[in-house]
VMD Tcl script that draws the C-alpha trace (Angstrom):
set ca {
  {-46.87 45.49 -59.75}
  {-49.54 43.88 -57.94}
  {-47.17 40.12 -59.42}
  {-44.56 41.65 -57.67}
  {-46.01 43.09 -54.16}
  {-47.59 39.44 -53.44}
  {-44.20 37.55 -53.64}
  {-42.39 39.92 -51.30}
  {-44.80 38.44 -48.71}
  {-44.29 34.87 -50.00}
  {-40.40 35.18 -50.25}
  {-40.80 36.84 -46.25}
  {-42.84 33.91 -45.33}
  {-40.46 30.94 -47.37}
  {-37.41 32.13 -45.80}
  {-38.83 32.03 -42.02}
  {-40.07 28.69 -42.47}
  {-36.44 28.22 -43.59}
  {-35.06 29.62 -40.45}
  {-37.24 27.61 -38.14}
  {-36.53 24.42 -39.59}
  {-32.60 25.56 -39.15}
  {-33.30 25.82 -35.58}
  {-35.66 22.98 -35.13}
  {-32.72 20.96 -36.71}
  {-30.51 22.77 -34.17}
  {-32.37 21.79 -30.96}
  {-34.14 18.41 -32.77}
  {-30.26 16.93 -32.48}
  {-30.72 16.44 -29.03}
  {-30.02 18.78 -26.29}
  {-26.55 16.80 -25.57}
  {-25.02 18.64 -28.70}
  {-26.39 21.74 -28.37}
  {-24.81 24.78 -28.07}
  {-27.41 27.27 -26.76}
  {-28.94 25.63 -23.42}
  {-30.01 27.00 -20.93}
  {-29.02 26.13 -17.16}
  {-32.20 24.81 -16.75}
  {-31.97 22.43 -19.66}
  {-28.72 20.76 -18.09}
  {-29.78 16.96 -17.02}
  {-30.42 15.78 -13.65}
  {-27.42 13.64 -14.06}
  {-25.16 16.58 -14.02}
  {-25.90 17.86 -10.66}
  {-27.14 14.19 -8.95}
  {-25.49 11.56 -10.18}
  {-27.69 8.27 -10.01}
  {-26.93 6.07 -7.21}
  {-26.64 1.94 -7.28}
  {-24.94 -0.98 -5.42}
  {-23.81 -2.45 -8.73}
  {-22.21 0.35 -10.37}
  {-20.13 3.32 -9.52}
  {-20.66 6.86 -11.04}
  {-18.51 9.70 -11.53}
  {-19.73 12.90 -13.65}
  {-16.85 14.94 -15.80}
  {-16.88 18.31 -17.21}
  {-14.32 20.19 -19.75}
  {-14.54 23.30 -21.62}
  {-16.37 23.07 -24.65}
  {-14.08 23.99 -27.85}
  {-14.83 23.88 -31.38}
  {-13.22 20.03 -31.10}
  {-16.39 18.72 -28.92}
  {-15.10 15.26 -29.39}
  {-11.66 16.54 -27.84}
  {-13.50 17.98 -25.24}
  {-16.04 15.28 -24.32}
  {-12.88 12.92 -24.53}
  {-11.63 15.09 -21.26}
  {-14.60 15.27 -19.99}
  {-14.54 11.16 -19.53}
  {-11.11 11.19 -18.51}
  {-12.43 13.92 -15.20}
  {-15.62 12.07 -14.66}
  {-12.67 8.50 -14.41}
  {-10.64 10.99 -12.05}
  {-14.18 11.54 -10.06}
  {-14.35 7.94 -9.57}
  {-10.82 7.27 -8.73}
  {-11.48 10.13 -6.06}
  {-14.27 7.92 -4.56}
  {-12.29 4.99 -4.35}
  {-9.68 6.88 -2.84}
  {-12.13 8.48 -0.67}
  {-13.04 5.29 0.41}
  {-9.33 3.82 0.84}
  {-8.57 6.06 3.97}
  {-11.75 5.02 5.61}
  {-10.53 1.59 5.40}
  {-8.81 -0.65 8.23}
  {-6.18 -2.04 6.30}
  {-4.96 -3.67 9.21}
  {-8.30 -5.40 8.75}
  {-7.86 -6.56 5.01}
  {-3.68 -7.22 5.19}
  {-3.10 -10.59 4.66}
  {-0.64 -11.48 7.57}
  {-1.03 -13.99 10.24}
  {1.93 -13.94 11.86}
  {2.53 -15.61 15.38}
  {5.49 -13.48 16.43}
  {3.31 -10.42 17.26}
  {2.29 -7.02 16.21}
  {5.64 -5.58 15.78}
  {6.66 -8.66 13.45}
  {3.24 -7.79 11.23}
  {4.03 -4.25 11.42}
  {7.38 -4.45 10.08}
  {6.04 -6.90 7.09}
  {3.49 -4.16 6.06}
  {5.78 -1.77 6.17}
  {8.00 -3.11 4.11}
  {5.05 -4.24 1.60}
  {4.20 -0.29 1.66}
  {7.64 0.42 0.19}
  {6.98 -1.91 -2.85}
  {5.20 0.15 -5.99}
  {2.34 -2.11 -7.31}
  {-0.30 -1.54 -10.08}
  {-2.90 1.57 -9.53}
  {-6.37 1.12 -9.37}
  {-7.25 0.32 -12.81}
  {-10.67 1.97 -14.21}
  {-10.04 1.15 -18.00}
  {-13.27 -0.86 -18.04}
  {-15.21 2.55 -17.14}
  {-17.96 3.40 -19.77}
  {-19.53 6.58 -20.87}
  {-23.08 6.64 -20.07}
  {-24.31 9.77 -21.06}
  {-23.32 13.59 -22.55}
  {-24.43 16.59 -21.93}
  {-22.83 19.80 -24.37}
  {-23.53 22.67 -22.91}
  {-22.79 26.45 -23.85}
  {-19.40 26.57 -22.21}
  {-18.92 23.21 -21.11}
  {-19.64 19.39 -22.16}
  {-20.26 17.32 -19.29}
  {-20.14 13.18 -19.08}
  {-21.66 10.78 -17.41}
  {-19.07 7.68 -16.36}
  {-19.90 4.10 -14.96}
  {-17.60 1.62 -13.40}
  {-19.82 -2.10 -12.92}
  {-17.70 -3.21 -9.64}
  {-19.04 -7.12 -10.62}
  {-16.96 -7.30 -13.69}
  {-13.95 -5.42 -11.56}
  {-14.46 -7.52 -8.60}
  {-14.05 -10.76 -10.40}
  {-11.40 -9.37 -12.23}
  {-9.32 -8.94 -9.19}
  {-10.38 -12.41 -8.11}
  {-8.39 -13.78 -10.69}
  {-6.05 -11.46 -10.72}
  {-5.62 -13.04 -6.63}
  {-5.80 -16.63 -7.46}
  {-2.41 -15.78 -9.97}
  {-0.82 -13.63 -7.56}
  {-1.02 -16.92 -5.29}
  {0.08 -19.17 -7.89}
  {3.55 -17.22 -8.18}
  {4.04 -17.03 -4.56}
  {3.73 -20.91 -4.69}
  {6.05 -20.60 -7.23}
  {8.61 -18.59 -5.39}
  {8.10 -20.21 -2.63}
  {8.91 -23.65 -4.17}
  {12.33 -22.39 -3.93}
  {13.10 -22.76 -0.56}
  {14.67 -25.40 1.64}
  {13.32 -26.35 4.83}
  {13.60 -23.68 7.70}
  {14.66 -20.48 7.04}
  {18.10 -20.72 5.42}
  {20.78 -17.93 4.65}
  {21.33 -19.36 1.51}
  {17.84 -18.64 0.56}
  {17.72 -14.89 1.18}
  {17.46 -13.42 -2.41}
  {14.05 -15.70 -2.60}
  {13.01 -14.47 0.22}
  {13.27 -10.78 -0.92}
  {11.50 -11.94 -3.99}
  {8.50 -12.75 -1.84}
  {7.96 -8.96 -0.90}
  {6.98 -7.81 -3.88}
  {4.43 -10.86 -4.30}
  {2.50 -9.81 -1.26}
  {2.60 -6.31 -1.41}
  {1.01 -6.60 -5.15}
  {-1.71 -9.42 -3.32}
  {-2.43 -6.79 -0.70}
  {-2.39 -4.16 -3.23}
  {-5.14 -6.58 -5.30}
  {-7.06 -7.84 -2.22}
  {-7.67 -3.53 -0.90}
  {-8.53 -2.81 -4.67}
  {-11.46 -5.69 -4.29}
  {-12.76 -4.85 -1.13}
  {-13.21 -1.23 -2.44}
  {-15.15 -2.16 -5.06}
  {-16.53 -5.25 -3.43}
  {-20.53 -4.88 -2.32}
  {-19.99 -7.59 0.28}
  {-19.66 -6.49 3.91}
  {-17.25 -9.10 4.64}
  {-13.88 -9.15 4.09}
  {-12.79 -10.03 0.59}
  {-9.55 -11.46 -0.90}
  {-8.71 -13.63 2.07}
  {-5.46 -16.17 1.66}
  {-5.59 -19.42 1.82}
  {-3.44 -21.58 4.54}
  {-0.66 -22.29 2.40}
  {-0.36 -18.42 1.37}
  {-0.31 -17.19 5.38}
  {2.33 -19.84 6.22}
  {4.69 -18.76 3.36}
  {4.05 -15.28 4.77}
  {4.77 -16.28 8.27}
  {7.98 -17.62 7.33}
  {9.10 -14.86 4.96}
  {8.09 -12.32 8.26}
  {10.24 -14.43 10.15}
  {13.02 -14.53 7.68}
  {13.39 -10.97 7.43}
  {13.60 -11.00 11.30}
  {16.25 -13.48 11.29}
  {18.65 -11.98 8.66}
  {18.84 -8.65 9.92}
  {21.24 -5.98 8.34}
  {24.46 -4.96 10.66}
  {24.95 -1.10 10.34}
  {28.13 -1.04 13.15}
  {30.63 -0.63 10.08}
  {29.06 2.49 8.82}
  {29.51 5.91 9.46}
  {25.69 7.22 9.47}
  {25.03 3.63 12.15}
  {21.90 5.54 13.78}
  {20.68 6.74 11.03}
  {20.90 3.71 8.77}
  {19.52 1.56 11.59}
  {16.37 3.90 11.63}
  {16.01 4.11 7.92}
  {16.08 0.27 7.50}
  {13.20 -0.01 9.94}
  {11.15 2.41 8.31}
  {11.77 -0.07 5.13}
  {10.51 -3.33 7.55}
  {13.89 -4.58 7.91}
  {15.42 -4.92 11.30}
  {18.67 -3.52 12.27}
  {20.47 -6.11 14.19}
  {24.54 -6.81 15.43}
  {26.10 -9.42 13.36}
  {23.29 -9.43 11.10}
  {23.21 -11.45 8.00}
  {23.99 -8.79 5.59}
  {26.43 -6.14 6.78}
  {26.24 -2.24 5.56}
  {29.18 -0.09 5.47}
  {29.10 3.42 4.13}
  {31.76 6.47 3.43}
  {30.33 9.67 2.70}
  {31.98 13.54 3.12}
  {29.95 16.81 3.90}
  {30.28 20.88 2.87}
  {27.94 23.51 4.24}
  {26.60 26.98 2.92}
  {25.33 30.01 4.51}
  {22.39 31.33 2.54}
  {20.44 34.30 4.57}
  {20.97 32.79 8.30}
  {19.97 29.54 7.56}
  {23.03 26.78 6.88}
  {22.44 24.22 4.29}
  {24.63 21.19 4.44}
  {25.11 18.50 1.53}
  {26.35 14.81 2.14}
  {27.25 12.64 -0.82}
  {28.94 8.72 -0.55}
  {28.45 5.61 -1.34}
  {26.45 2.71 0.86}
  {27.96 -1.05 0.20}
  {26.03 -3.83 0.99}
  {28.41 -7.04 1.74}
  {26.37 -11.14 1.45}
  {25.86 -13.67 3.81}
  {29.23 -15.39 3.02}
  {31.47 -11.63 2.93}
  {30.60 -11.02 -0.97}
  {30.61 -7.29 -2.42}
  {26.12 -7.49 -3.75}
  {26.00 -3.94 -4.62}
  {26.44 -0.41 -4.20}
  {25.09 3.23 -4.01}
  {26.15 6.46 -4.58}
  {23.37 9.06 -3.05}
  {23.54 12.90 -2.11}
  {21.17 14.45 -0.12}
  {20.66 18.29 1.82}
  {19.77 18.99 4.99}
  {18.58 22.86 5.81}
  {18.19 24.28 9.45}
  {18.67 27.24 11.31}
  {21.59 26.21 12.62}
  {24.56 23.87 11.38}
  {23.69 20.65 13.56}
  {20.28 20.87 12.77}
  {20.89 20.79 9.02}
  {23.80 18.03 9.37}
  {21.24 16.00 11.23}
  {19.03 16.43 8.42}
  {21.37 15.73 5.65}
  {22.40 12.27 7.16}
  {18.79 11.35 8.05}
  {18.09 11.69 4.32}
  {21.28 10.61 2.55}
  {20.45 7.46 4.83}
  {16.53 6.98 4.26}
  {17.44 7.16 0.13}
  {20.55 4.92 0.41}
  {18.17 2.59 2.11}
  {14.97 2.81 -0.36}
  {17.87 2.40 -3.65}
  {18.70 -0.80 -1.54}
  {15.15 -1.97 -0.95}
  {14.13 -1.47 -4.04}
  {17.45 -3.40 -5.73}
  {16.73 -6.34 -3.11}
  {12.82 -6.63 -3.84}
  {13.32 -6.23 -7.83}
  {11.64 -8.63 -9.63}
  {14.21 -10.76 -12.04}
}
mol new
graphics top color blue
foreach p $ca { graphics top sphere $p radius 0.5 }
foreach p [lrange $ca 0 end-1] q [lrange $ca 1 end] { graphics top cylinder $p $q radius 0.2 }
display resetview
């Protein structure tokens, strides 16, 4: 008896030694795994993220599920989003008047319309796939991580990525002949998409750029190809007196940077047919057709069927509306079949 009375005590005494060390190998893993943490365990980081001149931060959070890798995997991919939302941030306090390219001698209307129509083109996104994870944090109902971008390796990774956006604008602009020929229009039009990517490139660098001065700027070479593809698209012009929706197309091509102009180079003409609907007082009207863009020399280039809906409270209003729109994306299908990239 007395055998058996001292190993209850022992076996009591072996099996919470046996529990501690469970725990202590629970919490010994590091508190970024663990699963029972307290708010005050949760890192500085979380809260404050650090602050430099070289890098940029962003801090991510998820849920935390029983596939933590799954979860700290979002958790990057938010903290990415946080730093995208910086840059962003960062984009509308910009100028970009400031950081454009264009050196035009025709005026601020002549620049405007350029931009405008550089605006129009889609060019890469701000790229963050060089963003690392610093740290990670698992918490009790959520994993957090800690996300660095090093704008040095970015920034001279858009420097190059300027220097061969330059090289194929020399490239295209090879192409022309001397002044600012008809004949030379579809090269042209492949210039737009050159320099809205460049501008796209040089806004992207001065985001991440630590330098107070401006970044990205073009050589001579590069502003007087842009001067004289500004002063092309001036010059051509697009004739909308054949079509039926002439107001409306003239307005829509400006919005697009090019200029609406009698006996223009390129000539629109467009055939399109309306209904209406009554839907609880307010009149919905649809317009459907087809724009046709005729050459320089009379030649059928291309055409576009569009439909579009207008909705007001009364019948003009929503007819107004319907053209205005059926115009603007008859417009943007030509743009973007005239700036397309062979």
């Amino acid at each position: 008896m007395n055998t058996y009375n001292h190993q209850i005590p022992m076996f009591k005494s072996l099996s919470i030694i046996a529990l501690a060390m469970g725990l202590a190998g629970c919490f010994g893993t590091n508190s970024q795994s663990s699963g029972n943490t307290s708010a005050e365990e949760i890192p500085d980081w979380v809260t404050s993220p650090p602050k430099s001149s070289t890098y940029l931060y962003g801090v991510g959070s998820a849920s935390r599920i029983e596939n933590l890798a799954l979860a700290f995997t979002q958790a990057e991919q938010n903290g990415n989003a946080q730093i995208a939302q910086q840059l962003r941030t960062q984009v509308s306090q910009v100028n970009t008047q400031d950081i454009q390219v264009n050196s035009s001698g025709n005026g601020a209307e002549d620049v405007r319309k350029t931009n405008t129509a550089y605006t129009r083109v889609s060019t890469a996104p701000i790229e963050l796939e060089q963003a690392v994870n610093e740290q990670r944090f698992a918490g009790e109902q959520y994993v957090y991580a800690l996300q660095s971008v090093d704008r040095s390796r970015i920034e001279s990774r858009l420097q190059q990525k300027i220097i061969e956006q330059d090289s194929l604008i020399r490239q295209q602009a090879n192409r022309l002949n001397p002044g600012i020929q008809t004949q030379d229009w579809s090269t042209y039009m492949g210039l737009i998409p050159l320099f809205a990517q460049r501008n796209s490139y040089q806004s992207e660098l001065n985001l991440y750029s630590t330098n107070h001065d401006i970044q990205g700027q073009a050589a001579t070479d590069i502003r007087d190809i842009e001067t004289q593809l500004n002063d092309a698209l001036l010059s051509f012009g697009f004739d909308v007196s054949n079509s039926e929706q002439a107001s409306s197309l003239a307005s829509a091509l400006s919005g697009f940077g090019f200029t609406p102009k009698a006996n223009g180079v390129f000539q629109l003409q467009s055939k399109t047919q309306q209904h209406n609907e009554i839907q609880n007082g307010r009149y919905y009207v649809f317009e459907e057709g087809t724009l046709d863009l005729i050459g320089p020399t009379g030649e059928h280039l291309a055409s576009w069927t569009v439909s579009a809906r207008g909705i007001g409270k009364n019948q003009l209003r929503a007819t107004e509306q319907a053209s205005t729109a059926w115009s603007t994306q008859a417009v943007e299908a030509m743009f973007l079949w005239l700036t397309r990239i062979d």
